[in-house]
C-alpha positions as CSV (number, residue, x, y, z in Angstrom):
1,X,21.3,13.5,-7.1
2,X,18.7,15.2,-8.9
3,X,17.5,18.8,-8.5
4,X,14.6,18.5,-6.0
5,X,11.0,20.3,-7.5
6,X,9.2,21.2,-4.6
7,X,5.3,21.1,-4.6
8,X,3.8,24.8,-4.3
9,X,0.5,25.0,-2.5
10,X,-0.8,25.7,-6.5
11,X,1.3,22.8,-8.1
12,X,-1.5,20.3,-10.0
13,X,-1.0,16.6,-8.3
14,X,-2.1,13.6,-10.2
15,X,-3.1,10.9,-7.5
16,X,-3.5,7.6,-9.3
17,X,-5.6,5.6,-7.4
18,X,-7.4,8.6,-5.2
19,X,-10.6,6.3,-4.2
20,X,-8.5,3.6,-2.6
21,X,-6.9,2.9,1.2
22,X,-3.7,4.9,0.2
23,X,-4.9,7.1,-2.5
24,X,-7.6,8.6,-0.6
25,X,-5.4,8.8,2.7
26,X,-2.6,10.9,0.5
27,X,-5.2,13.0,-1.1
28,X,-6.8,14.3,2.6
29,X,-3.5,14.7,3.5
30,X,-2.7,17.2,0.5
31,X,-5.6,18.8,1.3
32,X,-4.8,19.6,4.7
33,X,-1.9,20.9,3.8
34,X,-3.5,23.3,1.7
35,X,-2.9,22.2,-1.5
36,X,-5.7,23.0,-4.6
37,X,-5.1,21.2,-7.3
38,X,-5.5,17.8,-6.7
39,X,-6.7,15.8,-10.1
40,X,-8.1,12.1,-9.2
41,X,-9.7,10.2,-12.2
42,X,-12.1,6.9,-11.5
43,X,-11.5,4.0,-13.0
44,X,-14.5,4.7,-14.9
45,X,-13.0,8.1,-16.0
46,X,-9.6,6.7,-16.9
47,X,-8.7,3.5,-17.6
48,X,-5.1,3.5,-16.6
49,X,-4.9,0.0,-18.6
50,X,-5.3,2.1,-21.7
51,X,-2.5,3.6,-22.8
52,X,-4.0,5.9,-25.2
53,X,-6.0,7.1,-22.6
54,X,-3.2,7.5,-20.4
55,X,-1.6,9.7,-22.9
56,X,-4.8,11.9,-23.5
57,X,-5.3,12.4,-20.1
58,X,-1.3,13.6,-19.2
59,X,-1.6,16.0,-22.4
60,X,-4.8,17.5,-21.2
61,X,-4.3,17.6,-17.3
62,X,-0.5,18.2,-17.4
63,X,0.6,17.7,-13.7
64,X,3.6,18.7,-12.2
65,X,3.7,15.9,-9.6
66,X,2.4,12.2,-10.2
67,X,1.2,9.8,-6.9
68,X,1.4,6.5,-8.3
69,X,-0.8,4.9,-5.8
70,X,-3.3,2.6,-8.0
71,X,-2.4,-1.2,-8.8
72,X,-4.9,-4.0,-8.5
73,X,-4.8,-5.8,-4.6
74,X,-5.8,-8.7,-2.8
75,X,-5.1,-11.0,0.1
76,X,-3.4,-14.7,0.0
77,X,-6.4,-15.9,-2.0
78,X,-7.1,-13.5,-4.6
79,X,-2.9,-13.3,-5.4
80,X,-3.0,-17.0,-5.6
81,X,-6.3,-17.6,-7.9
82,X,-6.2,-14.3,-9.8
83,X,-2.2,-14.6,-10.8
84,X,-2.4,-13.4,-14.6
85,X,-4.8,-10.1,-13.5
86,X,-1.9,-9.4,-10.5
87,X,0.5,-9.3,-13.0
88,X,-1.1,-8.4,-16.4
89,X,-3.3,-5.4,-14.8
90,X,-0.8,-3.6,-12.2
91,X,2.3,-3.7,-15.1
92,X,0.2,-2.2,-17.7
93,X,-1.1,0.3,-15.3
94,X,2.5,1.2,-13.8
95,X,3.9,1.2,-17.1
96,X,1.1,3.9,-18.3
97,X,1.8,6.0,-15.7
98,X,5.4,6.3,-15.1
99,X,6.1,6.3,-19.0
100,X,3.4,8.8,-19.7
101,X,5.1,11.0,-16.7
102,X,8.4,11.2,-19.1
103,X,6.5,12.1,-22.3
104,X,4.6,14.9,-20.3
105,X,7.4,16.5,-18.6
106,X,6.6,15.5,-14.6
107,X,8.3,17.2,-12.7
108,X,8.5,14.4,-10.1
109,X,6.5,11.4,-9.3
110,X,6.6,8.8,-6.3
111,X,5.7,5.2,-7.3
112,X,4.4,3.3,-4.6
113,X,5.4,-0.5,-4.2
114,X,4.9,-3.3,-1.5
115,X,6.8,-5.0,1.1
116,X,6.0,-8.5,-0.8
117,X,9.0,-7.5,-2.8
118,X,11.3,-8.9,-0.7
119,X,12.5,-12.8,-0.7
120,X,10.2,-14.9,1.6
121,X,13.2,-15.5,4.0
122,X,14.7,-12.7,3.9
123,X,16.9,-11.6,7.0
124,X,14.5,-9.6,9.6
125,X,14.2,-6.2,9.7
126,X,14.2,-6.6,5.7
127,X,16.5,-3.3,4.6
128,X,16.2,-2.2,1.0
129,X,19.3,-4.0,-0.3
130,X,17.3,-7.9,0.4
131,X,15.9,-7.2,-3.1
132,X,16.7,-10.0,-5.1
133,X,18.5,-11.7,-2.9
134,X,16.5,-15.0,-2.9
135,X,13.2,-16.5,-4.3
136,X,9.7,-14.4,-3.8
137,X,6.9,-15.7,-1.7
138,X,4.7,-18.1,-4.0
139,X,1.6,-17.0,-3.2
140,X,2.0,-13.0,-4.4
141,X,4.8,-13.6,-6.8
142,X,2.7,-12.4,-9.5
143,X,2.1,-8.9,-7.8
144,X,5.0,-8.7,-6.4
145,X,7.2,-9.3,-9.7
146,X,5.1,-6.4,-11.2
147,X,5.7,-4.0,-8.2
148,X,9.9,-4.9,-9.1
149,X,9.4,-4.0,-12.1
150,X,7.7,-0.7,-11.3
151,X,10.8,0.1,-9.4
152,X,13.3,-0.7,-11.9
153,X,11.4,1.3,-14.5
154,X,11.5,4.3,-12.2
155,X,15.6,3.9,-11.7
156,X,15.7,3.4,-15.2
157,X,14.2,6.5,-16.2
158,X,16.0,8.2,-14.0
159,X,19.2,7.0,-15.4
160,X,18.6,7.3,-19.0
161,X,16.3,10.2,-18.9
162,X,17.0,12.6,-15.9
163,X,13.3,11.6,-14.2
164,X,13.1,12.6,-10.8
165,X,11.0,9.4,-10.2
166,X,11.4,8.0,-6.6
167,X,10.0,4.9,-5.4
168,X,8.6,3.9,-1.6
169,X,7.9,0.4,0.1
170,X,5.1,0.1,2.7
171,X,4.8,-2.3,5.1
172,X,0.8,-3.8,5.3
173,X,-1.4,-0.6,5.4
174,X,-4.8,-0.4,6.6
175,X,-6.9,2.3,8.0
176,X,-10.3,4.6,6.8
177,X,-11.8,3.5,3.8
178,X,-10.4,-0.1,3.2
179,X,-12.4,-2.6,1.6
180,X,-13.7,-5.4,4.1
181,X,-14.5,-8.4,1.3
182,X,-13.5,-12.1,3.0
183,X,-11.9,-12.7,0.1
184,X,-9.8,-10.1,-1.8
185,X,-9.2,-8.1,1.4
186,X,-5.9,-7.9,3.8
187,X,-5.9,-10.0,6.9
188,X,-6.5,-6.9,9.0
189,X,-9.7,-5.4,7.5
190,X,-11.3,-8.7,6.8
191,X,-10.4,-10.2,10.8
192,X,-12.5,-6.5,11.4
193,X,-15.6,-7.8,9.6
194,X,-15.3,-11.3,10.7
195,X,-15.2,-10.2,14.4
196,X,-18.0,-7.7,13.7
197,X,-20.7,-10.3,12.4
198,X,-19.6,-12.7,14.9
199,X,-20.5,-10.2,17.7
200,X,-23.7,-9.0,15.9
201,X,-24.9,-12.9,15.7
202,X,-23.5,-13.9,18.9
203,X,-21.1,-16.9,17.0
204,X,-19.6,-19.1,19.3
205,X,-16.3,-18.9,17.2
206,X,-14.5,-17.1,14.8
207,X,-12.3,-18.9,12.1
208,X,-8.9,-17.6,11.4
209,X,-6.7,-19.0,8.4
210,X,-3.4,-20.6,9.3
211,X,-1.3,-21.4,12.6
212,X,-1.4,-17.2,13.6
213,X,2.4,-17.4,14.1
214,X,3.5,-15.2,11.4
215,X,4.5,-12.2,12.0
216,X,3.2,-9.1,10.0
217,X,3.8,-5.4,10.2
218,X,1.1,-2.6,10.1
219,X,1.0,0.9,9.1
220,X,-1.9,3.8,9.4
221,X,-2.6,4.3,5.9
222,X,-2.6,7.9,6.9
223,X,0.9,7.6,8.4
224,X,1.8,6.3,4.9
225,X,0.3,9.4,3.3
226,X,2.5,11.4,5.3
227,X,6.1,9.3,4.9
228,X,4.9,9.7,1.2
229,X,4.4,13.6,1.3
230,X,7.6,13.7,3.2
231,X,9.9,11.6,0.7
232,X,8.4,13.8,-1.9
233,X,9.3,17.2,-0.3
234,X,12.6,15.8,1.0
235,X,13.9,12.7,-1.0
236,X,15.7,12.9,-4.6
237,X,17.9,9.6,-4.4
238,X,17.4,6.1,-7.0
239,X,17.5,3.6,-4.3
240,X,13.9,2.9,-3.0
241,X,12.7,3.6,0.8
242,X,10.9,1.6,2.8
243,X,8.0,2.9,4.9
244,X,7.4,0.9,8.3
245,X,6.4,1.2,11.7
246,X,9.3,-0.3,12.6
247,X,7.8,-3.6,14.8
248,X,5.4,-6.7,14.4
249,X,3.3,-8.6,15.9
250,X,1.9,-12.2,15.2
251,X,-1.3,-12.6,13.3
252,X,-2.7,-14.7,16.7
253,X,-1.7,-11.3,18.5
254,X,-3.2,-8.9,15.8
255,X,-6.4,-11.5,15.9
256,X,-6.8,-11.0,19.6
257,X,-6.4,-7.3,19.2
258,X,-9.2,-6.8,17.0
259,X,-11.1,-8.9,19.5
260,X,-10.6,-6.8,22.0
261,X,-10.9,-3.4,20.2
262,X,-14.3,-4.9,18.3
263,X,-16.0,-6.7,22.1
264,X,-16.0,-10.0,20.3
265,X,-16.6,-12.7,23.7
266,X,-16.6,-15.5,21.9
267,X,-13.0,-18.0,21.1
268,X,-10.6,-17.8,17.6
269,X,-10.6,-21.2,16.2
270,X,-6.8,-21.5,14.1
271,X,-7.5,-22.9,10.8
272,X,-3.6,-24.8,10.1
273,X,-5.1,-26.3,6.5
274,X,-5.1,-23.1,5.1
275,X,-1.8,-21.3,4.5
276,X,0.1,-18.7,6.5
277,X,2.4,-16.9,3.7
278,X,5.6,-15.6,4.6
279,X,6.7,-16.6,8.0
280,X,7.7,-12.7,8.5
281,X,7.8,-9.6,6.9
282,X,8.8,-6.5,9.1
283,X,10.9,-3.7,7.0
284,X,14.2,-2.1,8.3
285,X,12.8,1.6,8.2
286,X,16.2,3.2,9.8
287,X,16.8,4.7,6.5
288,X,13.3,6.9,6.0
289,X,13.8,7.3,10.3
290,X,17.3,8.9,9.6
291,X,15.5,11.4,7.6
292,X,13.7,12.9,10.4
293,X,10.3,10.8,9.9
294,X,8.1,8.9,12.4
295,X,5.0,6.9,12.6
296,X,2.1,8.6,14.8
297,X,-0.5,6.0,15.1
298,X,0.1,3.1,17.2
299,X,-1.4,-0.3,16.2
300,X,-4.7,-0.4,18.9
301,X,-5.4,3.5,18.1
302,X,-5.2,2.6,14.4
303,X,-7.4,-0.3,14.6
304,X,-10.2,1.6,16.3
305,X,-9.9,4.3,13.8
306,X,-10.7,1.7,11.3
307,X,-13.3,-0.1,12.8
308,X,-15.0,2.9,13.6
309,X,-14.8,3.8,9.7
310,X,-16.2,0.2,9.0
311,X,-19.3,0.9,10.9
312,X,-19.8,4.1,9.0
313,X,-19.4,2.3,6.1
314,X,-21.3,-1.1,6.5
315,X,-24.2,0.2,8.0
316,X,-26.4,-2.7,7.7
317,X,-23.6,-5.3,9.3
């Protein structure tokens, strides 16, 4: 195992991706805790495609502790249309980031990955040694492949270089400041914004995609930030860790959940022409739990949380 580095309340952090759902969540939770030197860079600041760029900005900056939290996401449909960005964009933006980390000296960095790693029928809870066990889910193959590789590239440099690079694996996150677009967003946030304009138009019926029976796990994204700040003050092994809430629900019982929390009267309407994805994904988190970590938002609390952020946000919906 690898000498652990501990972050000091002056330590300069590098969150990748600080605008986004996890980004942002990590980087009020950093501040909370009273750390000052948070560096965040927008896309329009840093282009993490660019590895020059990449280079410049570790040589000038110099962090001591890397978040790798930015990649390029989507729901079923954007994964599915969009496969060459999914995988072009989020391994040329990994692969800046955790390579630039070894030429700068980092002293540690988390990479952050996704539950679609796992085999479409994998066993249930899915425990971190599934990987590679069977064939991906088609329709996020292309992200998902990427997100592999990310890993591997962190165990590898850790091998062959000493890198105290340590990799994580949510479950579905969601929470304040998600991004609500029918299209590219998660099933949670866009059900939120579906269920919104059918209440402010008084629709008869909401549409959702697929049969609603399969089963999907949900996590705070502020919950994340905190397994993440955890595994980063406590956690110096190779093998990744999943982060989970450690149960499921269907999508129908997610759907009628947002229905409730949003005061939608009207009735869901299952669309079964459109697809439903992997029949289950729900992480085996006894691993992280063993370490003395636990989720504190349940799924309803969460929800409102969210939709209340949503309301802030969309102001004219």
């Amino acid at each position: 195992m690898l000498r652990n580095i501990a972050m000091q309340q002056d330590s300069r952090i590098y969150i990748a991706g600080h605008r986004g759902l996890v980004g942002s969540a990590i980087w009020r939770q950093l501040e909370q805790r009273g750390f000052k030197n948070l560096i965040g860079r927008t896309h329009a600041e840093l282009d993490l495609c660019d590895p020059a760029a990449v280079q410049t900005f570790y040589s000038s900056e110099k962090p001591d502790h890397v978040i790798c939290a930015a990649a390029r996401v989507g729901g079923i449909v954007a994964n599915d249309t969009r496969p060459a960005e999914f995988i072009y964009d989020n391994l040329q933006i990994q692969n800046n980031l955790i390579h630039g980390a070894y030429k700068a000296g980092v002293k540690k960095l988390l990479f952050l990955g996704s539950s679609c790693i796992y085999p479409r029928l994998s066993p249930q809870p899915m425990s971190e040694d599934c990987l590679l066990t069977s064939p991906l889910e088609p329709t996020n193959q292309w992200y998902a492949i990427a997100k592999i590789a990310g890993l591997k590239m962190c165990q590898a440099y850790r091998r062959q270089y000493g890198c105290n690079f340590i990799t994580v694996m949510p479950a579905n996150i969601y929470g304040v400041n998600d991004h609500y677009d029918l299209t590219n967003s998660h099933v949670l946030p866009a059900l939120i914004r579906k269920f919104h304009e059918a209440k402010t138009t008084s629709a008869p019926t909401v549409t959702c995609w697929g049969t609603g029976s399969p089963r999907r796990e949900f996590l705070f994204a502020d919950d994340l930030a905190r397994a993440c700040i955890f595994l980063l003050e406590n956690y110096n092994d190779e093998q990744h860790v999943n982060i989970g809430y450690g149960n499921d629900v269907t999508i129908r019982e997610l759907a009628e959940l947002v229905q409730k929390v949003i005061g939608y009267t009207g009735r869901i309407v299952w669309d079964s022409t459109k697809p439903d994805g992997t029949p289950r994904k729900l992480l085996n988190v006894s691993r992280l739990f063993a370490l003395g970590w636990k989720p504190e938002v349940n799924l309803e609390s969460g929800i409102r949380l969210a939709y209340d952020d949503y309301r802030k946000r969309m102001p004219t919906n």
